[in-house]
TORTORFI-835363 format. One record per residue (C-alpha): x, y, z; residue in three letters; residue number from 1. Coordinates in steps of 0.25 Angstrom, whole numbers. Layout:
BEGIN
+-------+-------+-------+-----+-----+
|    c1 |    c2 |    c3 | res |   n |
+-------+-------+-------+-----+-----+
|     X |     Y |     Z | ALA | NUM |
...
+-------+-------+-------+-----+-----+
! end
This chain:
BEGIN
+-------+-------+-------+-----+-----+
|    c1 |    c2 |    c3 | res |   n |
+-------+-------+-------+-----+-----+
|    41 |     8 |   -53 | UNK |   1 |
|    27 |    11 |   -47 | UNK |   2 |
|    24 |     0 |   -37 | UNK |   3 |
|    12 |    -8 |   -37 | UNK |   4 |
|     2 |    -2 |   -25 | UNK |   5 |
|    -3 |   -13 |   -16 | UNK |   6 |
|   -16 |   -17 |   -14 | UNK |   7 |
|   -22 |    -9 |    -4 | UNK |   8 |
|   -33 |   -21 |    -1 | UNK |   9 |
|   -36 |   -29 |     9 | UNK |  10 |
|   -32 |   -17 |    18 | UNK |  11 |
|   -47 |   -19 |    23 | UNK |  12 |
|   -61 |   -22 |    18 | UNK |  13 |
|   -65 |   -19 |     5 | UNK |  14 |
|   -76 |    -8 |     2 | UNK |  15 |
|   -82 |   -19 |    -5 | UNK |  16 |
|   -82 |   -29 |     5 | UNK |  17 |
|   -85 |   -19 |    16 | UNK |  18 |
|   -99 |   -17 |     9 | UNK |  19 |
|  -101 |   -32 |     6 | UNK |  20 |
|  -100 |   -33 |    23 | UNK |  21 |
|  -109 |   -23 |    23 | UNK |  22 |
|  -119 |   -27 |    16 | UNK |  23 |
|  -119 |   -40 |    22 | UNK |  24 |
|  -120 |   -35 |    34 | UNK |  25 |
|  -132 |   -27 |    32 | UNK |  26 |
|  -139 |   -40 |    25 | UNK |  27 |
|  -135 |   -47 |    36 | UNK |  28 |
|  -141 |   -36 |    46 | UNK |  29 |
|  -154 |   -36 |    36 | UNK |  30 |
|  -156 |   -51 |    38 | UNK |  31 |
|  -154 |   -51 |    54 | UNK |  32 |
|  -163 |   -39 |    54 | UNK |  33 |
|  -174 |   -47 |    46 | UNK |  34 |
|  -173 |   -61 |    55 | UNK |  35 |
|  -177 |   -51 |    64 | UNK |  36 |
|  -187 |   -44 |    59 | UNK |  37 |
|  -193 |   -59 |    58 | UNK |  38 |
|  -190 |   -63 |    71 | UNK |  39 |
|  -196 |   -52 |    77 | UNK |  40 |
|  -210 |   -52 |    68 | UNK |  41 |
|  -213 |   -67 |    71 | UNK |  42 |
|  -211 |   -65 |    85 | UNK |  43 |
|  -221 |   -54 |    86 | UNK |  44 |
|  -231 |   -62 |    78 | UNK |  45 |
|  -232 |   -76 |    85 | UNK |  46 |
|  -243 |   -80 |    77 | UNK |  47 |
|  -236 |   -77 |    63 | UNK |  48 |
|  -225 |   -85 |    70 | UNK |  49 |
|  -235 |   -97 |    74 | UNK |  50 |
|  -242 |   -97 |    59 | UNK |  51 |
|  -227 |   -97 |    54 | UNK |  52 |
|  -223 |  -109 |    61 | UNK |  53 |
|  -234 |  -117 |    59 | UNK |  54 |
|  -236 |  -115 |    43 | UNK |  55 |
|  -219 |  -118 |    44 | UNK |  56 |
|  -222 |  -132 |    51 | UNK |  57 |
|  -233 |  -135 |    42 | UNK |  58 |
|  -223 |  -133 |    29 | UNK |  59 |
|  -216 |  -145 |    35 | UNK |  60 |
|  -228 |  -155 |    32 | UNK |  61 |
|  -226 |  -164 |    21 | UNK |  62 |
|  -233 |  -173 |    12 | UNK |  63 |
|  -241 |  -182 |    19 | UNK |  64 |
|  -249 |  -187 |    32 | UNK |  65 |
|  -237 |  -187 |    40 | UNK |  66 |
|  -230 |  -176 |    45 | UNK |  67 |
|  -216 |  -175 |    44 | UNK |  68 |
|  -207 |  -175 |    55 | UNK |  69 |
|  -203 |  -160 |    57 | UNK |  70 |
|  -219 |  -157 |    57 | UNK |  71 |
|  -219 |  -166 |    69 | UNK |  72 |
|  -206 |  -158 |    76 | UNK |  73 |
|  -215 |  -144 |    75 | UNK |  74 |
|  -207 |  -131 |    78 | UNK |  75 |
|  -197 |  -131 |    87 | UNK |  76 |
|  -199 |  -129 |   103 | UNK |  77 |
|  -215 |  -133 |    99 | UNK |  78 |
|  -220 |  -140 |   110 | UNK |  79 |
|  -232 |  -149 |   109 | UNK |  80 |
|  -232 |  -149 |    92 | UNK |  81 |
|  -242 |  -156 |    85 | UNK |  82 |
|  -244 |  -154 |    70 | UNK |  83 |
|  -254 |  -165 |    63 | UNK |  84 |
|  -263 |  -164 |    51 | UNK |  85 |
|  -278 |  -161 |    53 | UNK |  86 |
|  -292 |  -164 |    44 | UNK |  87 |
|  -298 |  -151 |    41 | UNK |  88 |
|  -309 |  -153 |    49 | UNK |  89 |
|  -299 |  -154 |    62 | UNK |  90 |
|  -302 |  -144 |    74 | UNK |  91 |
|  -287 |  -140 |    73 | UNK |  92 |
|  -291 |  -134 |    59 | UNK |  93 |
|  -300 |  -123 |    67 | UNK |  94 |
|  -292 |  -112 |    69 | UNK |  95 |
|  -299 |  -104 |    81 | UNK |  96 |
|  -303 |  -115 |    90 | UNK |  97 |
|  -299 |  -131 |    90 | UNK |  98 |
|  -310 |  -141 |    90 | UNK |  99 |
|  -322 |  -131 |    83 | UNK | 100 |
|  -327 |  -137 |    71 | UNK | 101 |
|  -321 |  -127 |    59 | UNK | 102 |
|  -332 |  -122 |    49 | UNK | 103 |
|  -332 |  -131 |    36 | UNK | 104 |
|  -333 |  -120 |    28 | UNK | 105 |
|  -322 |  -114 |    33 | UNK | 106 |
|  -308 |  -116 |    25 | UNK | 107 |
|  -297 |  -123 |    32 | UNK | 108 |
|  -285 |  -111 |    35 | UNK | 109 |
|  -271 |  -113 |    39 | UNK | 110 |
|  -273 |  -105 |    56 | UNK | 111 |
|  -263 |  -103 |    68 | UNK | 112 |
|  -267 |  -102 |    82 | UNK | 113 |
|  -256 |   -95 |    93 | UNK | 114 |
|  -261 |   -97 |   107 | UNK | 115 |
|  -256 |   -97 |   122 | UNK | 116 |
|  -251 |  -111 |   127 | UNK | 117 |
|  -247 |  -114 |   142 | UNK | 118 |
|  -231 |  -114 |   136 | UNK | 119 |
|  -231 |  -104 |   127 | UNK | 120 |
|  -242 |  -103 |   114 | UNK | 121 |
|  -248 |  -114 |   106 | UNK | 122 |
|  -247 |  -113 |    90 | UNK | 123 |
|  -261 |  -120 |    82 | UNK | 124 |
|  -262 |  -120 |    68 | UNK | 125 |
|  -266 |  -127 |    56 | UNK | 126 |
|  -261 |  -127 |    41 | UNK | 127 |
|  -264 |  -132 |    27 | UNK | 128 |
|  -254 |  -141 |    23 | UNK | 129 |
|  -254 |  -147 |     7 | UNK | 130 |
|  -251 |  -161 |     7 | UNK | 131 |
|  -252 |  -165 |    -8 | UNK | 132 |
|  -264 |  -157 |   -14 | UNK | 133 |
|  -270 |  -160 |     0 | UNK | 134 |
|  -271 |  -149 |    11 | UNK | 135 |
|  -269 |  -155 |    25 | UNK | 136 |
|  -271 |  -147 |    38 | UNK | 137 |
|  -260 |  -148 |    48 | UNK | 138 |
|  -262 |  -143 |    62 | UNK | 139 |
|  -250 |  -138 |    71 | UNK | 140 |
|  -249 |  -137 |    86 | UNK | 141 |
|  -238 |  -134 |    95 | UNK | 142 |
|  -236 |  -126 |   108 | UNK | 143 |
|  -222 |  -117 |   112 | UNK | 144 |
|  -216 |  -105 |   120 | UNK | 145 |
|  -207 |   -95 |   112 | UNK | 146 |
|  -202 |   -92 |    97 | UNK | 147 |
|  -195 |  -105 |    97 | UNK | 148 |
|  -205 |  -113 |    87 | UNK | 149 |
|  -206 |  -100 |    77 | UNK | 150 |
|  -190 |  -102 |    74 | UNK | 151 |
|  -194 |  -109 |    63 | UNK | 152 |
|  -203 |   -99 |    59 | UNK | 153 |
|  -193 |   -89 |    61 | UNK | 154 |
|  -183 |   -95 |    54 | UNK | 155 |
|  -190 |   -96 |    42 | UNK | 156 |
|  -195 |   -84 |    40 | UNK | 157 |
|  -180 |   -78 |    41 | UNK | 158 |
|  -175 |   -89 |    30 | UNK | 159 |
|  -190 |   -84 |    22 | UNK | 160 |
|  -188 |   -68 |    26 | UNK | 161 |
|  -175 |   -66 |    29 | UNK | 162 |
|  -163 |   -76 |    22 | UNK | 163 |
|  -169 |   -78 |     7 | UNK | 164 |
|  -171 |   -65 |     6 | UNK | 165 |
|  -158 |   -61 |    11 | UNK | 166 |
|  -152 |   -70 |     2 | UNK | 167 |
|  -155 |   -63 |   -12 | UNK | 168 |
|  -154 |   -49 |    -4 | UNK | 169 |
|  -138 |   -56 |     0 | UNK | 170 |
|  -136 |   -59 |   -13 | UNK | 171 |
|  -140 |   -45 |   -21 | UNK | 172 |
|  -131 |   -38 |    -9 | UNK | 173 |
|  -120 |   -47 |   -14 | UNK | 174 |
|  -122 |   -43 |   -30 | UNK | 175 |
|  -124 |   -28 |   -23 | UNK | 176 |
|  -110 |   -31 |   -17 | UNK | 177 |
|  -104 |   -35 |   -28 | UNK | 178 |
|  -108 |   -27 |   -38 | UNK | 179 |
|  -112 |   -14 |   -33 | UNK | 180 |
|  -103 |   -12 |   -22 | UNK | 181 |
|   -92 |   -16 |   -33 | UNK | 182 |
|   -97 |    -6 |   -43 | UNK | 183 |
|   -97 |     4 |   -33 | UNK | 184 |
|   -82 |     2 |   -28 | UNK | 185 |
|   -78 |     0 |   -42 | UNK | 186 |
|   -72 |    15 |   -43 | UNK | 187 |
|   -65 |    12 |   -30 | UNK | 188 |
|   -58 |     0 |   -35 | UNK | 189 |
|   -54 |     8 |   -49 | UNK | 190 |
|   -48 |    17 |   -41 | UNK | 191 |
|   -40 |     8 |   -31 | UNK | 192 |
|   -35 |     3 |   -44 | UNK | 193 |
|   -31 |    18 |   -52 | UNK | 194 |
|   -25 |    21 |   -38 | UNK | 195 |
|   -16 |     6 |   -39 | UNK | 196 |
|   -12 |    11 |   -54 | UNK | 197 |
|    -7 |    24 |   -51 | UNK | 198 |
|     7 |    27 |   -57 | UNK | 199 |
|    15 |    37 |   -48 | UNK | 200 |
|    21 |    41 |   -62 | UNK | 201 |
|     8 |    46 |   -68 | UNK | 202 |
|     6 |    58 |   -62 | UNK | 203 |
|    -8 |    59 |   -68 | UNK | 204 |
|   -15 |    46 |   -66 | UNK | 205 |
|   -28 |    50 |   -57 | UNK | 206 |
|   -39 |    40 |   -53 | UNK | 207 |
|   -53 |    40 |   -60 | UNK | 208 |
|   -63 |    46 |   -53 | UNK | 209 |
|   -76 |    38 |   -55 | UNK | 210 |
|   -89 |    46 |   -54 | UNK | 211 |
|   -98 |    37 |   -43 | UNK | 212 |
|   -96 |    33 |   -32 | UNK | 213 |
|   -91 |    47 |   -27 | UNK | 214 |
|   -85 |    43 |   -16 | UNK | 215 |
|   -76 |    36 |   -25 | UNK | 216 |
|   -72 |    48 |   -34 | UNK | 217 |
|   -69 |    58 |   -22 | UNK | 218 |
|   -59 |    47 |   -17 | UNK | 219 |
|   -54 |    47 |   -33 | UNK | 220 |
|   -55 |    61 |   -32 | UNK | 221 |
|   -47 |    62 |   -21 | UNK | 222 |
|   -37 |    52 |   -24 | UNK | 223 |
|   -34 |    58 |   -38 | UNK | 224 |
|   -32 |    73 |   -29 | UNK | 225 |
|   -21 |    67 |   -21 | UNK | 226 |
|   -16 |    60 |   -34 | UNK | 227 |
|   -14 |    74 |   -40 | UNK | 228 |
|    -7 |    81 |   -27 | UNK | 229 |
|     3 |    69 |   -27 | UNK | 230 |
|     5 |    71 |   -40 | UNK | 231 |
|     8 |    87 |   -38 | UNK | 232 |
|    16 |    83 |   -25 | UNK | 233 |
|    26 |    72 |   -32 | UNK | 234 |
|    25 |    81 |   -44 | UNK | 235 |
|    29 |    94 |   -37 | UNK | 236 |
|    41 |    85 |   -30 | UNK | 237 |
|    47 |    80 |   -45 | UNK | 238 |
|    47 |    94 |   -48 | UNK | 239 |
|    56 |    98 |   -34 | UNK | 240 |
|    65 |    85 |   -37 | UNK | 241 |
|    68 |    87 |   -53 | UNK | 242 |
|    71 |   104 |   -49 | UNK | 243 |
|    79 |   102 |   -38 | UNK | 244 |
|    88 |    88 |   -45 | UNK | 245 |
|    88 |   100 |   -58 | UNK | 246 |
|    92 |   110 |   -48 | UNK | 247 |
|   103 |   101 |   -42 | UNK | 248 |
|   110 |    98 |   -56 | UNK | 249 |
|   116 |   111 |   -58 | UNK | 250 |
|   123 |   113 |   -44 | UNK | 251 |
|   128 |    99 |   -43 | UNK | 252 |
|   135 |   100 |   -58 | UNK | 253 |
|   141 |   113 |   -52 | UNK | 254 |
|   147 |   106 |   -39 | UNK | 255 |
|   153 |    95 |   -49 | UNK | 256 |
|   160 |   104 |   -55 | UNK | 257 |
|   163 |   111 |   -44 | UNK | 258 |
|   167 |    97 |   -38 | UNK | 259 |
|   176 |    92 |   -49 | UNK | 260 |
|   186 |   106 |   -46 | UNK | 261 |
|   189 |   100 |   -33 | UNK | 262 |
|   202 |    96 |   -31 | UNK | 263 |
|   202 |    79 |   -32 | UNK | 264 |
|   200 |    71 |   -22 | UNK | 265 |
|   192 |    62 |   -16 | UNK | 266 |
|   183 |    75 |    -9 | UNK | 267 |
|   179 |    78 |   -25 | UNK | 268 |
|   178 |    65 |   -29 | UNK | 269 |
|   168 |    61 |   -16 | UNK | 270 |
|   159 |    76 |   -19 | UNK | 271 |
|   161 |    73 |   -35 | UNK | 272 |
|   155 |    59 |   -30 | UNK | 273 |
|   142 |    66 |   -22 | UNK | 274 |
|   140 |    76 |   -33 | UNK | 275 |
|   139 |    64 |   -43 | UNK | 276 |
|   130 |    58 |   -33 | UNK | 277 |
|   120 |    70 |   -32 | UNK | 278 |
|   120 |    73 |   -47 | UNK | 279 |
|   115 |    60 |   -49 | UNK | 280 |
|   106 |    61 |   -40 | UNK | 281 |
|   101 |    72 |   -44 | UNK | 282 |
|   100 |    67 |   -58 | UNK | 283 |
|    92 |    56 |   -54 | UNK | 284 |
|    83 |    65 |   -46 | UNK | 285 |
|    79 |    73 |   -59 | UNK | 286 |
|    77 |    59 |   -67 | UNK | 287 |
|    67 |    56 |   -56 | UNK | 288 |
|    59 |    69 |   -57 | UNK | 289 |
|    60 |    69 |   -71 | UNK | 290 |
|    56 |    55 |   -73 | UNK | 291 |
|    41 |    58 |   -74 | UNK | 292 |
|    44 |    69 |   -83 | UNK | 293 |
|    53 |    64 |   -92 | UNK | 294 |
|    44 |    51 |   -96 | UNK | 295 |
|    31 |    60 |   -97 | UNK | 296 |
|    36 |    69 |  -105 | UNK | 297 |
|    33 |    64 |  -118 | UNK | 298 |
|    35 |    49 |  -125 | UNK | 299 |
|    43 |    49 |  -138 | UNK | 300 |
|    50 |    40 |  -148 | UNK | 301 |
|    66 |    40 |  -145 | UNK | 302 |
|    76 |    29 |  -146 | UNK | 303 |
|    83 |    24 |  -134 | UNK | 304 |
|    94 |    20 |  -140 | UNK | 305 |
|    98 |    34 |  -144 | UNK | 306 |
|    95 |    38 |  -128 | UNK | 307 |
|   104 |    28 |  -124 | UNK | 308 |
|   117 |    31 |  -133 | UNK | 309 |
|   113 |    47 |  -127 | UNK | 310 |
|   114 |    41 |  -113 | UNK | 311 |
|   125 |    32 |  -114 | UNK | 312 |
|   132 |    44 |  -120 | UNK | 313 |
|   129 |    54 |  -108 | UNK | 314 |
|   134 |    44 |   -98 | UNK | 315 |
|   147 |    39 |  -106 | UNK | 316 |
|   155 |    48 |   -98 | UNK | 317 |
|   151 |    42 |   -85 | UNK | 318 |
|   153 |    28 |   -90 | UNK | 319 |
|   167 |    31 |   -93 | UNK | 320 |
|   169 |    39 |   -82 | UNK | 321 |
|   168 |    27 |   -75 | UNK | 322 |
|   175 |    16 |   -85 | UNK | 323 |
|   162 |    12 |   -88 | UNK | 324 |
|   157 |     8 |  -103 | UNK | 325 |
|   143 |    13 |  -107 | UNK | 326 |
|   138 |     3 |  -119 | UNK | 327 |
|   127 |     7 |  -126 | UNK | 328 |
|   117 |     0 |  -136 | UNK | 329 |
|   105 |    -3 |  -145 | UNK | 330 |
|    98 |   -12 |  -150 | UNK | 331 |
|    89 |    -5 |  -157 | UNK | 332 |
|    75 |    -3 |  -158 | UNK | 333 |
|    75 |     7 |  -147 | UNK | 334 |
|    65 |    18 |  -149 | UNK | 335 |
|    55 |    20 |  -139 | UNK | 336 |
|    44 |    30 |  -133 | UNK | 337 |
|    47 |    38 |  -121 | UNK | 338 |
|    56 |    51 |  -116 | UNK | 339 |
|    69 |    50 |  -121 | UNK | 340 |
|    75 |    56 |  -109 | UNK | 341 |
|    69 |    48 |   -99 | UNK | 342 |
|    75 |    37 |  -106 | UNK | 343 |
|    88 |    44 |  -105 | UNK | 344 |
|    89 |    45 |   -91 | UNK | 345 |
|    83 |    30 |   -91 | UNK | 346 |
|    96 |    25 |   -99 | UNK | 347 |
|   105 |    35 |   -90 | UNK | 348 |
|    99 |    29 |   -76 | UNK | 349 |
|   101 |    15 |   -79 | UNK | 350 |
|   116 |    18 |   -84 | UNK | 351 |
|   117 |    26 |   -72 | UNK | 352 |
|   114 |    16 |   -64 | UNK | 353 |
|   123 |     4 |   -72 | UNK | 354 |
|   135 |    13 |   -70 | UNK | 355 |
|   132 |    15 |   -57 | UNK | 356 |
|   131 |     0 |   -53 | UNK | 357 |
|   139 |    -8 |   -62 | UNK | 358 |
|   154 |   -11 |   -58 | UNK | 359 |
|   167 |    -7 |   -63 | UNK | 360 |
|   169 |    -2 |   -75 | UNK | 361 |
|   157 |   -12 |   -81 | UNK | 362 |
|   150 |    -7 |   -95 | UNK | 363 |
|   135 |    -4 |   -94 | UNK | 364 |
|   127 |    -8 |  -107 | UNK | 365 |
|   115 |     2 |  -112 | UNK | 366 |
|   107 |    -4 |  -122 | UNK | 367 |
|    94 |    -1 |  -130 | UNK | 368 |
|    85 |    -9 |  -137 | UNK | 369 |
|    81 |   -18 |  -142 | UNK | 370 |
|    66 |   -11 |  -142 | UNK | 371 |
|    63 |     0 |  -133 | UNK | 372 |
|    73 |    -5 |  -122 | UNK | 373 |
|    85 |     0 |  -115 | UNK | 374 |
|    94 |    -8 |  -106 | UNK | 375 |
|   107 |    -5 |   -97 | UNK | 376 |
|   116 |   -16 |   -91 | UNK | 377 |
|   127 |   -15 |   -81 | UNK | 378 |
|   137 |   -26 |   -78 | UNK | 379 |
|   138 |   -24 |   -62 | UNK | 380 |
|   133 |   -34 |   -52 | UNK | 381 |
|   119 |   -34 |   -57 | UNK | 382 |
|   107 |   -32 |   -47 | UNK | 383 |
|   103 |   -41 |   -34 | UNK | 384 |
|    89 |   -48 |   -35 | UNK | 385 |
|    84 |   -41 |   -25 | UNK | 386 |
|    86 |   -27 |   -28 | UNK | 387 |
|    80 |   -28 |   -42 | UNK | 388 |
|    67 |   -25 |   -36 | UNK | 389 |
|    72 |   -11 |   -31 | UNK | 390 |
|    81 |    -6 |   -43 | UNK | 391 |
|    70 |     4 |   -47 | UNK | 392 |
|    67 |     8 |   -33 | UNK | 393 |
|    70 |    23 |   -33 | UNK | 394 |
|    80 |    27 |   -22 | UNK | 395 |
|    83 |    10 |   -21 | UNK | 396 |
|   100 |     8 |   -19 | UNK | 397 |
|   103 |    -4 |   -15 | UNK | 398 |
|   115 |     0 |    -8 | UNK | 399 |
|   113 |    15 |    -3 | UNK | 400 |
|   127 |    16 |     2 | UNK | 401 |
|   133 |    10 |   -10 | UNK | 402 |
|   125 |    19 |   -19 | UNK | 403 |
|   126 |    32 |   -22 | UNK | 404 |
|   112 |    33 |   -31 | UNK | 405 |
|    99 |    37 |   -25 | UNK | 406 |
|    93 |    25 |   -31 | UNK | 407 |
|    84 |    33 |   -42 | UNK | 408 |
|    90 |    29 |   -56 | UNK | 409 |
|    84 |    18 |   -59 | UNK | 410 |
|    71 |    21 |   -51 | UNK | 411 |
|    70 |    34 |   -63 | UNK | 412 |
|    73 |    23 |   -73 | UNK | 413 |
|    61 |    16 |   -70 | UNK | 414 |
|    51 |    27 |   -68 | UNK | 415 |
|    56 |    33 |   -83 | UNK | 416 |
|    54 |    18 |   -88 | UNK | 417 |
|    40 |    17 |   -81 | UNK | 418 |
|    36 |    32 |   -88 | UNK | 419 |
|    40 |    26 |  -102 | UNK | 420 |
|    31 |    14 |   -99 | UNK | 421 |
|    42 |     5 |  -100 | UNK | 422 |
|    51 |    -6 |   -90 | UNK | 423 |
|    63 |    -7 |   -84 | UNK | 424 |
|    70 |   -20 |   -80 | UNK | 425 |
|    83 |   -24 |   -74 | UNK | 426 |
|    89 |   -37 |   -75 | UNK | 427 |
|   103 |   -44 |   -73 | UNK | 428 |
|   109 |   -46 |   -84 | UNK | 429 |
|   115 |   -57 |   -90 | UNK | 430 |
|   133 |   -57 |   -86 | UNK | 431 |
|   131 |   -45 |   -74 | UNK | 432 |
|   124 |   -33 |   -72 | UNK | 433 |
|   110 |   -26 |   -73 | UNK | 434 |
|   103 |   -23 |   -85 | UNK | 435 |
|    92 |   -14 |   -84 | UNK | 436 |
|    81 |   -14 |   -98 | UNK | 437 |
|    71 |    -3 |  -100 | UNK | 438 |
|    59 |    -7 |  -110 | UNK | 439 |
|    52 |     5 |  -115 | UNK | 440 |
|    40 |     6 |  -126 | UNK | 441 |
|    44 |     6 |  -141 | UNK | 442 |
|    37 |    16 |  -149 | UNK | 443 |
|    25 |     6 |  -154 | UNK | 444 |
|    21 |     2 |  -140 | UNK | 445 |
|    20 |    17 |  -137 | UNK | 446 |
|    12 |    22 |  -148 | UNK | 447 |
|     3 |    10 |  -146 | UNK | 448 |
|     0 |    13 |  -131 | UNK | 449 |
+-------+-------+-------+-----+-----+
! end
């Protein structure tokens, strides 16, 4: 049974999350590197800063001959503030010196005047304000020391400068973010999920290699290369199991016969005993190597009926041998698609294993059909909760020292199930004992896939 591969997430940072930080990061350094930009252009240029500040305190006029309260307030850390309208003719309309007469012919313009004060500077300055159709002059004074009445200023030329366009610039970083960097990592993701999928029984299952971006396809690349030495390595293994169980076969038939000329007694019975052991070990070893093989080789109609009479047949003698009864039968409609050798050797395990189990001198039922299905049931104990989860486990005895199995047969059942695209189920059945039913594809269901 090929295990489900955990998620190998949240072992860290995404790629994709990991760019996300980044890119905020760098707007975050782009805006802190633009505030100050600003802040230090106006504090090089104190009279950009004084015109600022005084068209920004005229903004706050309203509508009418009264000026609002915050007009009145002025910039903050402004000492001796005065801010009032004027008539045009006004000396405080003259730009260079206060209390000259101004040209009439002259047009009235917006002017600020910066000079020295005993505290600090003083800030002079008119401006042109609309009140309904009607152009008013409004005339600003106010004394200070330091950058502290161009905050304002300051501040508002980062929200103009700096925030509003940084917040469409967020936004199309986002949208970059989310569709870019997601296109990009796309073939990363198709991968993770080819590598999640891989069936150890398909020897040739490869990852796709997407063409862009190419640090992608050499990982590909690279992963498919290991892929194809595993596959050489485990294949090369297979080989060196299946000759040397082969190899076994012939020497061990020779020493039971050798054995069974031994004078009895419980010294023959106990090497009789080991050499069965090891026979069947080695028989379920060659199952094992030839699993693989066996299922690959080529998918044809049979009847699983007619393989179960063979196997019930073959292992008769054991049955009686051991006052066991062997019951065979079919319910018909029992052809299938498959190997009709694996599917011996699928019949041959799970009797094996009822015979091996079951107490006494208890009859175990084989049965096939109805449909492509077979099914074998013992009348033992039946099987504890919690060791259904481990009955395919290969190598998995539930008592090691009770058993003398190396816990493979029913692991080969399963993988030769798996290779004919089929299931296997085990259950309690109903009056005592197991019964174990394998589900395999009728002959329709085949040719449509």
């Amino acid at each position: 049974m090929v295990e489900p591969v955990p998620s190998a997430r949240g072992g860290g940072p995404t790629l994709f999350r990991q760019i996300a930080t980044r890119l905020a990061l760098f707007t975050l350094l782009f805006a802190g590197l633009d505030v100050a930009i600003v802040v230090v252009t106006y504090s090089r240029q104190p009279e950009a800063l004084a015109e600022e500040l005084l068209t920004l305190e005229a903004s706050k006029a309203g509508a009418g001959a009264a000026l609002p309260a915050e007009l009145h307030a002025g910039p903050p850390g402004a000492m001796q503030w005065s801010a009032r309208y004027v008539e045009p003719d006004a000396p405080e309309l003259q730009p260079t010196m206060p209390g000259t007469p101004r040209d009439g012919a002259s047009p009235l313009v917006d002017w600020t005047r910066r000079e020295t004060a005993p505290r600090g500077y003083r800030i002079s300055g008119v401006r042109a304000v609309d009140d309904g159709g009607k152009r008013r002059w409004l005339a600003m004074q106010f004394e200070a020391d330091g950058i502290r009445p161009y905050i304002p200023v300051i501040v508002n030329e980062i929200v103009q400068h700096v925030l509003l366009p940084l917040i469409p610039l967020s936004l199309l970083l986002l949208l970059f973010n989310v569709f870019a960097v997601r296109r990009v990592l796309q073939p990363l993701r198709r991968a993770e999920l080819e590598v999640d999928a891989l069936d150890p029984g398909n020897a040739v299952m490869r990852l796709s290699e997407p063409l862009a971006p190419r640090e992608v396809n050499t990982l590909v690349r690279a992963v498919n290369r290991a892929l194809a030495r595993l596959d050489r390595t485990l294949a090369i293994l297979r080989g060196f199991t299946a000759n040397a169980a082969h190899e076994l076969r012939t020497p061990l038939s020779i020493m039971q016969l050798s054995l069974d000329r031994l004078p009895a007694g419980k010294v023959r019975d106990d090497l009789q005993a080991d050499a069965r052991y090891l026979t069947r070990l080695v028989e379920q070893m060659l199952d094992l190597a030839q699993a693989d093989a066996l299922a690959s080789a080529g998918h044809n109609p049979f009847d699983l009926a007619d393989v179960g009479r063979e196997v019930v047949a073959a292992m008769a003698p054991k049955a009686f041998a051991e006052h066991r009864e062997l019951r065979f039968e079919s319910r018909g409609d029992t052809q299938t698609v498959g190997h009709a050798e694996a599917v011996f050797r699928i019949y041959r395990n799970l009797i094996d294993n009822a015979l091996k189990h079951a107490p006494g001198t208890t009859p175990v039922d084989v049965t096939a059909g109805p449909g492509p299905q077979l099914s074998v049931r013992d009348y033992g104990i039946g099987i504890a909760a919690e060791d259904m989860p481990h009955l395919f486990e290969r190598f998995w005895r539930r008592d090691r020292r009770a058993s003398d199995g190396a816990g493979l047969g029913l692991g080969i059942v399963q993988r030769l199930v798996e290779a004919h695209g089929g299931t296997i189920s085990v259950e309690n059945a109903q009056g005592g004992g197991a019964k174990f039913t394998v589900r395999l594809p009728s002959t329709g269901a085949w040719q449509s896939g």
